[in-house]
mmCIF file of the C-alpha atoms, coordinates in Angstrom:
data_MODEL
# 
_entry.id   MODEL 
# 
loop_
_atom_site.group_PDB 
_atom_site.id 
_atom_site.type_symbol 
_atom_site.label_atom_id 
_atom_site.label_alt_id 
_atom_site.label_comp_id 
_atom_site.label_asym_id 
_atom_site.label_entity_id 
_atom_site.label_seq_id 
_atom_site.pdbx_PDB_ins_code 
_atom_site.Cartn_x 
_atom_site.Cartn_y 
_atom_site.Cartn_z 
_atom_site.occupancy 
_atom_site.B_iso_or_equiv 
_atom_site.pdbx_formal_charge 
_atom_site.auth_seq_id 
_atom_site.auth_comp_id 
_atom_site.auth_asym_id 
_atom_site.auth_atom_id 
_atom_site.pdbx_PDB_model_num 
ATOM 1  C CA . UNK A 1 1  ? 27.253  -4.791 -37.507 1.00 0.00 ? 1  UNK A CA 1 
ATOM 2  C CA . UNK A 1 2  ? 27.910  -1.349 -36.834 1.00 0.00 ? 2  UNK A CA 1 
ATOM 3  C CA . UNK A 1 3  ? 25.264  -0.088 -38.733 1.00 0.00 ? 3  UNK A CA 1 
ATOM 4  C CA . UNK A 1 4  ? 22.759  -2.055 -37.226 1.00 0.00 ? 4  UNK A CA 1 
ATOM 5  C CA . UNK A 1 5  ? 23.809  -0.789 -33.904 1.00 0.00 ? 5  UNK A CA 1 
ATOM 6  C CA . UNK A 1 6  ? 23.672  2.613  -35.020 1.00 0.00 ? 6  UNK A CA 1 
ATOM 7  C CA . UNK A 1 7  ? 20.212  2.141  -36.689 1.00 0.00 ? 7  UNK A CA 1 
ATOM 8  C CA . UNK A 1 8  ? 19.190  0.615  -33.139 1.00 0.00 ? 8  UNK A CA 1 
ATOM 9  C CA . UNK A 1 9  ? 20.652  3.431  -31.192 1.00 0.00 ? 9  UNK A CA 1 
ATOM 10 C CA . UNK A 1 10 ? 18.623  6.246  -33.459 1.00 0.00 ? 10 UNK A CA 1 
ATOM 11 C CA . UNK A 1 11 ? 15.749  4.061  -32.978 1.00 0.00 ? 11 UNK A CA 1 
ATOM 12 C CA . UNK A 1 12 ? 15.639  4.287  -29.442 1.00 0.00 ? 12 UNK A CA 1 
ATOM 13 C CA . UNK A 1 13 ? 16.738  7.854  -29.165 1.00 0.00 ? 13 UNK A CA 1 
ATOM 14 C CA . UNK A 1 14 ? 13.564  8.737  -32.038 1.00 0.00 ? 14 UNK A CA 1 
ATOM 15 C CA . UNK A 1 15 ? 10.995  6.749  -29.905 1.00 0.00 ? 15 UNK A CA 1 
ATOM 16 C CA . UNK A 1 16 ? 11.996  8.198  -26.562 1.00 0.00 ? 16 UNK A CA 1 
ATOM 17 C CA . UNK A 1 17 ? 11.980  12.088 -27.560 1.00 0.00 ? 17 UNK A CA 1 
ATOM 18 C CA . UNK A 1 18 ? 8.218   11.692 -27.693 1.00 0.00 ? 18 UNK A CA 1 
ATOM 19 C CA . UNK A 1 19 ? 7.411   10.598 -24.235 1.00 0.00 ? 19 UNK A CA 1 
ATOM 20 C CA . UNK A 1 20 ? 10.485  12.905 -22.841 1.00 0.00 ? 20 UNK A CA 1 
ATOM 21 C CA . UNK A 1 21 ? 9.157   15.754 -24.200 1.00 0.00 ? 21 UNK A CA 1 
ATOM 22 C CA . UNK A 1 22 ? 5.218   14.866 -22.999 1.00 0.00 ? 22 UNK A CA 1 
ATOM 23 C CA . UNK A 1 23 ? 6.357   15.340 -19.535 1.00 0.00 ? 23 UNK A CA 1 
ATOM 24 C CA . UNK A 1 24 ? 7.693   19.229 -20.113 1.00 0.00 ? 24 UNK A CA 1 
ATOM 25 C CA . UNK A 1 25 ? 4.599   20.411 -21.751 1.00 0.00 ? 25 UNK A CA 1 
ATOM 26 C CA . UNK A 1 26 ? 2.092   20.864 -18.478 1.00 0.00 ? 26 UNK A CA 1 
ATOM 27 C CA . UNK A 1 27 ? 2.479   23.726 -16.574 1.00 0.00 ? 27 UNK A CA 1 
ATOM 28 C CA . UNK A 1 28 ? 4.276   24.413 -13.526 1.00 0.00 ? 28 UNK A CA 1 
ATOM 29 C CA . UNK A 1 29 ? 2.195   25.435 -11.002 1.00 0.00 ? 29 UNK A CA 1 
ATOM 30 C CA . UNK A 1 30 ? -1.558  24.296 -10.788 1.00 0.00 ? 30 UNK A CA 1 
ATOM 31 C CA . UNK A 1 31 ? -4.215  26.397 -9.894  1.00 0.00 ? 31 UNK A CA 1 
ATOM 32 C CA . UNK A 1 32 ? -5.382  26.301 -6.826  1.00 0.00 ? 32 UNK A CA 1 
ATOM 33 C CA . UNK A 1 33 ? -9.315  25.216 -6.480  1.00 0.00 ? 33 UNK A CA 1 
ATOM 34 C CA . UNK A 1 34 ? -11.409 27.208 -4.549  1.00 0.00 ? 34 UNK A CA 1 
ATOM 35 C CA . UNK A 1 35 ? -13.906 25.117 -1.968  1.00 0.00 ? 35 UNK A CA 1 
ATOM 36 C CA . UNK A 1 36 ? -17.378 26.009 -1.881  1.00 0.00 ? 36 UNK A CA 1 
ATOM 37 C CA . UNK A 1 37 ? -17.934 24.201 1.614   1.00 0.00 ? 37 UNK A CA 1 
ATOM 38 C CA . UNK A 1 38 ? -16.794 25.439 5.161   1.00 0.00 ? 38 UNK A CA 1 
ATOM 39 C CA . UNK A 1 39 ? -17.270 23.682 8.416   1.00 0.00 ? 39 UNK A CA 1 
ATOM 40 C CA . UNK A 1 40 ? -20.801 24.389 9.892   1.00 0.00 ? 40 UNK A CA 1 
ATOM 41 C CA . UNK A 1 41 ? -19.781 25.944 13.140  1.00 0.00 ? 41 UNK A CA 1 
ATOM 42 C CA . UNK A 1 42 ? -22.640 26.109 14.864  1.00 0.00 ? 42 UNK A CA 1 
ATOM 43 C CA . UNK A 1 43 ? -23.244 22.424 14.520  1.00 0.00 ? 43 UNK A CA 1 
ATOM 44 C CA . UNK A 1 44 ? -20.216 22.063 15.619  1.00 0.00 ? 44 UNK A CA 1 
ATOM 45 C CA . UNK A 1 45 ? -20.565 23.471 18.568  1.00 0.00 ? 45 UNK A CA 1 
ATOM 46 C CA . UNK A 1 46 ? -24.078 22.668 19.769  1.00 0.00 ? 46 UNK A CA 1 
ATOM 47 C CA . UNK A 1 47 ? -22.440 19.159 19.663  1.00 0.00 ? 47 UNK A CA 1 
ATOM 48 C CA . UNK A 1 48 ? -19.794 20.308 21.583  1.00 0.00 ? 48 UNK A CA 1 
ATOM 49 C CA . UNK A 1 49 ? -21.422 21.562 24.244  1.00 0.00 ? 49 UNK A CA 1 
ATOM 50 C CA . UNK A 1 50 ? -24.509 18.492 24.836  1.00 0.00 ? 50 UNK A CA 1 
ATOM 51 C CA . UNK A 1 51 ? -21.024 15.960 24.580  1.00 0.00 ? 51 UNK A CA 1 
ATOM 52 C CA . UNK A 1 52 ? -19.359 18.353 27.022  1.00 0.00 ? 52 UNK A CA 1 
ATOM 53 C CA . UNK A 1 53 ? -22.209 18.179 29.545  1.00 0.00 ? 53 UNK A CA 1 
ATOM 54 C CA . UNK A 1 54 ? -22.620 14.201 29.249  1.00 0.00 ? 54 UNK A CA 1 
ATOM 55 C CA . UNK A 1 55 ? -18.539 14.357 29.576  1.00 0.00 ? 55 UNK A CA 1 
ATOM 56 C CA . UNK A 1 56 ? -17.695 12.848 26.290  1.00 0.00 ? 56 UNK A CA 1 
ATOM 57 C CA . UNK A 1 57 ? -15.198 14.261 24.419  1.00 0.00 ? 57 UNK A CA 1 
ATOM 58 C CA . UNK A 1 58 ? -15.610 14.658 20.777  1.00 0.00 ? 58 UNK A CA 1 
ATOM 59 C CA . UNK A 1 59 ? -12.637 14.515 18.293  1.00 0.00 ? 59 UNK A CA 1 
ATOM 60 C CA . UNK A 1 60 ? -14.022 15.174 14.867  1.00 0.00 ? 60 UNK A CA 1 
ATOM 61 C CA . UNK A 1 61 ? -12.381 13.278 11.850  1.00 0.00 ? 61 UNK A CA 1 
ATOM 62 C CA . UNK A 1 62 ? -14.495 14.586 9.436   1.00 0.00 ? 62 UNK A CA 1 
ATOM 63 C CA . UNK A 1 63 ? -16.324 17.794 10.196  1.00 0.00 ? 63 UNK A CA 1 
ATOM 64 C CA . UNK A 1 64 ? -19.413 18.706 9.108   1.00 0.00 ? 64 UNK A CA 1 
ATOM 65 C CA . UNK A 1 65 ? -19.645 20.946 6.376   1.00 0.00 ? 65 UNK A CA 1 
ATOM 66 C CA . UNK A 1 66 ? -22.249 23.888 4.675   1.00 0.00 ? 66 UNK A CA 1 
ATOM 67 C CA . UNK A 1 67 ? -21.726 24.500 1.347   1.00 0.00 ? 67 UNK A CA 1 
ATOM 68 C CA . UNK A 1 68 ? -20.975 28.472 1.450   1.00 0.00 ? 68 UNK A CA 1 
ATOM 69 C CA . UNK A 1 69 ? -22.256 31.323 -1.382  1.00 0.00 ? 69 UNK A CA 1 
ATOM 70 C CA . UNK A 1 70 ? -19.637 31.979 -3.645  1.00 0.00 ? 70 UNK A CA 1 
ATOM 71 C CA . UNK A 1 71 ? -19.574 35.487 -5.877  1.00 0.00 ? 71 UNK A CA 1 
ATOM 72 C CA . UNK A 1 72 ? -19.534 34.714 -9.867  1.00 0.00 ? 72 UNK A CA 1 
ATOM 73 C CA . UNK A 1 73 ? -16.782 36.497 -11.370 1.00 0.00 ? 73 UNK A CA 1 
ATOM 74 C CA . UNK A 1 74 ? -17.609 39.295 -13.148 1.00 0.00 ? 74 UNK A CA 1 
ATOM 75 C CA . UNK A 1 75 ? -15.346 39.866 -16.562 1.00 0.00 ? 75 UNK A CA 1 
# 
């Protein structure tokens, strides 16, 4: 009966090394992703201004946004 429980216990221990170690092997730190949009300012605030006049104010959830040029890399 001992044996069995042995052979059970190296079982487990074989399977489990494999998804233990899976979880080490990504880096530590991710990249950080650059955005190629910005928040259109001047929409912004031509809004701004027409809801300021009508006396509305404007909370903006999502803002709109411009996709901005972005510089390639040069290696």
């Amino acid at each position: 009966m001992s044996v069995l429980r042995v052979s059970c216990a190296v079982a487990v221990v074989v399977l489990a090394l494999p998804l233990l170690s899976a979880c080490a092997g990504g880096p530590q730190t991710r990249p950080v992703a650059q955005s190629n949009f910005s928040n259109d300012q001047a929409y912004i605030a031509r809004v701004e201004q027409i809801a300021t006049r009508r006396g509305i104010r404007v909370e903006w959830v999502n803002p709109p946004a411009q996709k901005t040029a972005t510089l390639a890399s040069v290696d």
